[in-house]
C-alpha positions in Angstrom: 5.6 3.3 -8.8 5.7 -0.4 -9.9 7.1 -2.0 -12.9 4.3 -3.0 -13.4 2.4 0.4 -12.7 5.2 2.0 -14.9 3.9 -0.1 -18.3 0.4 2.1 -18.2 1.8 5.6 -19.8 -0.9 7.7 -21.0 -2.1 6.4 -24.4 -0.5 3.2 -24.4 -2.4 -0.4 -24.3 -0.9 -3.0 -22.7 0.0 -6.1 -23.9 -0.1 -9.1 -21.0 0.5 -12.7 -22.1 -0.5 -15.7 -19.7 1.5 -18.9 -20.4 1.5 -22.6 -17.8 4.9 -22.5 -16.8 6.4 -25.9 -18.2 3.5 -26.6 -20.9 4.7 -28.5 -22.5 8.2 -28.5 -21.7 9.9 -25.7 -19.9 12.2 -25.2 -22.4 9.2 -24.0 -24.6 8.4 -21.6 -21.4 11.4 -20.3 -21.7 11.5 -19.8 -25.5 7.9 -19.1 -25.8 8.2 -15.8 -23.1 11.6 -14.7 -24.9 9.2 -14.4 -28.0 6.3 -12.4 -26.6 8.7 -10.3 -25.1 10.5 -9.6 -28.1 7.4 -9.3 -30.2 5.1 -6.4 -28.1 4.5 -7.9 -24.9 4.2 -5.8 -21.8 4.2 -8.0 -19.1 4.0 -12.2 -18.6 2.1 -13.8 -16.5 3.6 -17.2 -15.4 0.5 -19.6 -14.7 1.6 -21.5 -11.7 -0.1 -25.5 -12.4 -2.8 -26.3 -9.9 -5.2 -29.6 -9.7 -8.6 -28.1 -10.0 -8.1 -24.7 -11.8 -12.2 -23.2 -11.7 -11.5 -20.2 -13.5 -9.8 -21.9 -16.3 -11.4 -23.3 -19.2 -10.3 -26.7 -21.3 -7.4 -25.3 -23.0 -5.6 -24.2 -20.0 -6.6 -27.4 -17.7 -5.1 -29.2 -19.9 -2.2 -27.3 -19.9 -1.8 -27.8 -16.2 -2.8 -31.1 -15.6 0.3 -31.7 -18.0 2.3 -29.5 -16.5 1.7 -31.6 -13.3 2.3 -35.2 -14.7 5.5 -33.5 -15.9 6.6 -32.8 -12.2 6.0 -29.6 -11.9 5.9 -27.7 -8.8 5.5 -24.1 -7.1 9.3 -24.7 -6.4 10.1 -25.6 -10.4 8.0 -22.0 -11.5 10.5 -20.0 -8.8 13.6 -21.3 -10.5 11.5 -20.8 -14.2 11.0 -17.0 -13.4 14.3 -16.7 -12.2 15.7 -17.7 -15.4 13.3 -15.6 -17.3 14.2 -12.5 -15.4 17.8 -13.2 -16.7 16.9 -13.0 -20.0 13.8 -10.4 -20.5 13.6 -7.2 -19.2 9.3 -7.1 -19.0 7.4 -7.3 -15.5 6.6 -11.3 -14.5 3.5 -12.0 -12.8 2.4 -15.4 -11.0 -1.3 -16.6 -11.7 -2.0 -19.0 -8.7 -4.2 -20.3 -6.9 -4.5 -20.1 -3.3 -4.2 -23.2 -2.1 -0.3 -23.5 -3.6 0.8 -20.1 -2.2 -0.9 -21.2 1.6 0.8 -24.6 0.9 4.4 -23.1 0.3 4.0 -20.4 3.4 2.4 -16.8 2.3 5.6 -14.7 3.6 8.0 -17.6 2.1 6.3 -17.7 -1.2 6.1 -14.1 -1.7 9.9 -13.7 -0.6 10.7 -16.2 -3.0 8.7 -14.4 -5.4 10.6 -11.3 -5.4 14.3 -12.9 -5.1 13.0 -14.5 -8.6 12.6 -11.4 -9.7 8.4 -11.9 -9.9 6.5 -8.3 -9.8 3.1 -9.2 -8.9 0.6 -11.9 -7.9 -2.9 -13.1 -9.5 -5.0 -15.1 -7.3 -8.4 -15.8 -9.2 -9.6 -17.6 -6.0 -8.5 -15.0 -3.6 -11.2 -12.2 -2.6 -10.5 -9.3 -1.9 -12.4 -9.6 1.7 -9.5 -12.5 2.5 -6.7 -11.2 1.3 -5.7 -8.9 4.2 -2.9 -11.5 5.6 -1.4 -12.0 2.1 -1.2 -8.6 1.1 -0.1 -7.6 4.6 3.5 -9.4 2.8 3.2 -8.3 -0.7 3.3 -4.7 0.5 6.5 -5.6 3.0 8.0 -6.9 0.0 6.4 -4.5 -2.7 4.8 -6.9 -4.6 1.9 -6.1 -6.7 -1.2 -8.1 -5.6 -3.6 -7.8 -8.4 -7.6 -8.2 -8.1 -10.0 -9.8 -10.4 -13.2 -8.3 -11.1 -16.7 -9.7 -13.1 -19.2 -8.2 -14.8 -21.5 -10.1 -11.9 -19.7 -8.0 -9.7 -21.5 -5.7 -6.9 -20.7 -1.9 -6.6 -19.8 -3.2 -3.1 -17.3 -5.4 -4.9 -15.9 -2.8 -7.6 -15.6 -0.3 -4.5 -13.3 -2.7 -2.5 -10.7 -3.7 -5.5 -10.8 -0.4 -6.6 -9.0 0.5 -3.2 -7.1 -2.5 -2.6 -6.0 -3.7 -6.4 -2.3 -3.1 -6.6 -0.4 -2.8 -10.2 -4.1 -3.5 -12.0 -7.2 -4.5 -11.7 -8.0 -7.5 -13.8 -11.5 -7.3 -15.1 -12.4 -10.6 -16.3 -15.1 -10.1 -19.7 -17.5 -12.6 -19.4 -19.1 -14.5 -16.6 -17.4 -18.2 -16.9 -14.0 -19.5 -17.3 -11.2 -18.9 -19.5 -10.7 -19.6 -23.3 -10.6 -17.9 -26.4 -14.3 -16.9 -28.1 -15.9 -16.1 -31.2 -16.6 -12.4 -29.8 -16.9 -10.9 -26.4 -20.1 -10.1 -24.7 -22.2 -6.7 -25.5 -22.7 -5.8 -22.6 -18.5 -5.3 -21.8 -17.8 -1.7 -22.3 -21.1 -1.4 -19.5 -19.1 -3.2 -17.5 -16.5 -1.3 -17.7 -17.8 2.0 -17.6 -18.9 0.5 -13.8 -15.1 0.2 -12.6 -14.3 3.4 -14.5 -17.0 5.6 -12.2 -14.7 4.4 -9.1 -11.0 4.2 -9.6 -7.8 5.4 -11.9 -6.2 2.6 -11.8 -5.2 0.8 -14.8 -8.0 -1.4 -16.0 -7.0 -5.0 -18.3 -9.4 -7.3 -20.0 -8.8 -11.0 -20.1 -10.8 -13.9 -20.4 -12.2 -14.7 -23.9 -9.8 -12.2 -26.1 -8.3 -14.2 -29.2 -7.6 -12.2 -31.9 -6.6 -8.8 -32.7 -10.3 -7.5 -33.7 -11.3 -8.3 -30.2 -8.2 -6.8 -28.7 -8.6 -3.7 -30.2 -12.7 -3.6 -28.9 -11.2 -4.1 -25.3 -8.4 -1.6 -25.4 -10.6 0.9 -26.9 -12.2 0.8 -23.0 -9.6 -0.6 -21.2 -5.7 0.4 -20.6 -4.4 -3.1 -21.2 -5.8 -6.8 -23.0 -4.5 -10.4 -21.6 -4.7 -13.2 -24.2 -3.4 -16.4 -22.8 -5.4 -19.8 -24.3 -5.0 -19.0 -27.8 -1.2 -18.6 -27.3 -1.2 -21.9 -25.6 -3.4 -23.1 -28.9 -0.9 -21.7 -31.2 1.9 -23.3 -29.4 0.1 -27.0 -29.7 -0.5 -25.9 -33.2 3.1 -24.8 -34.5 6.1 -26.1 -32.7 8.4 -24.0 -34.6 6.4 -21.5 -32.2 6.5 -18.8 -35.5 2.8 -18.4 -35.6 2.8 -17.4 -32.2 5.5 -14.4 -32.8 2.9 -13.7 -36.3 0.0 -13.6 -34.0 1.8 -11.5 -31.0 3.3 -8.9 -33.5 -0.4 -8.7 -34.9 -1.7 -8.1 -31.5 0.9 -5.3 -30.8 0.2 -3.4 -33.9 -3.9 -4.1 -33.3 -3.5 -2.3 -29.9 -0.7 0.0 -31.2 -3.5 1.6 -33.9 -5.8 2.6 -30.7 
């Protein structure tokens, strides 16, 4: 069992924060992590900057593209998460894209992932049907290499990251990018029912959730919620950074009621 697997008892929702690793300074990554995982976060996931992020929506672009004119690299988010995994104890994930990880070397990068103590891999632009030569190294390594799902996606689809989802499966609520919403589509708990019919494995919800309401919908169908561009929101919002450890403490205790 993962780290990461180990955070899905029975009963318990998981809490999964996604932050850009050095938006807006990497100091505030560092303090800004410590927080959530002081405050009810499970598990972080460390948003590695990339030029043309499609799944992401305007809040997290932006966070990237600064995140880039600031320097940073693939290099820069090693050293970030090892210096995080010094001071918190919860599982770190890296959201990339591809085109990074191919760029660094697939066996380096996922070495280099585990010496900086990283658990597991997102990859929003990675299908499953591709992934065979990556995975073929997060499984040397154990490493958890973590699938997305949409509601757009075939039973063909579900079937095949069912089987090869490591950790999770990330089912993404909505068909567009990231970003937080006024309310999440009707037609979710459908969707997951769908995933449900074909595998155990723990099933999270990102992609639109931004407030505790709406976390408490998805957990009450899913076994963990991921909120990550109204964190980065509340960060532009309050630099003393003490409406995000209000709003993370209200999400714990939203998904701690289930």
């Amino acid at each position: 069992m993962s780290r990461i697997t180990s955070i899905f008892t029975p009963g318990y929702k998981a809490l999964i924060a996604y932050l850009t690793v050095g938006y807006p300074s990497l100091e505030t990554t560092y303090d800004v992590a410590s927080i959530l995982a002081n405050n009810g976060c499970d598990i972080i996931e460390l948003g590695i900057p990339f030029s043309d992020p499609l799944a992401d929506g305007a809040t997290i672009q932006k966070a990237s593209y600064q995140a880039l004119q600031q320097g940073i690299t693939p290099q820069i988010c090693l050293e970030a998460a090892r210096k995080l995994h010094q001071r918190i104890a919860i599982p770190l994930v890296f959201m990339s894209y591809y085109n990074p990880i191919l760029s660094f070397g697939l066996e380096a990068f996922c070495v280099a992932s585990v010496k900086a103590g990283i658990d597991g891999l997102i990859i929003p632009d990675l299908p499953p049907e591709e992934g065979a030569e990556l995975e073929a190294s997060t499984k040397k390594l154990k490493l958890d290499l973590i699938y997305l799902l949409a509601p757009t996606s075939t039973e063909e689809r579900i079937s095949l990251v069912a089987d090869r989802s490591q950790g999770f499966i990330y089912l993404v609520s909505l068909t567009g990018v990231t970003g937080a919403r006024q309310s999440l589509p009707p037609e979710l708990e459908d969707f997951v029912k769908r995933v449900r019919q074909r595998t155990r494995k723990p099933l999270c919800i990102g992609f639109g959730v931004a407030n505790p309401e709406q976390a408490r919908r998805a957990a009450r169908i899913a076994d963990g919620v991921i909120v990550g561009s109204r964190l980065i929101q509340l960060i532009d919002e309050d630099a003393t950074l003490s409406s995000l450890k209000t709003f993370a403490l209200s999400l714990r205790q939203a998904l701690n009621l289930m």
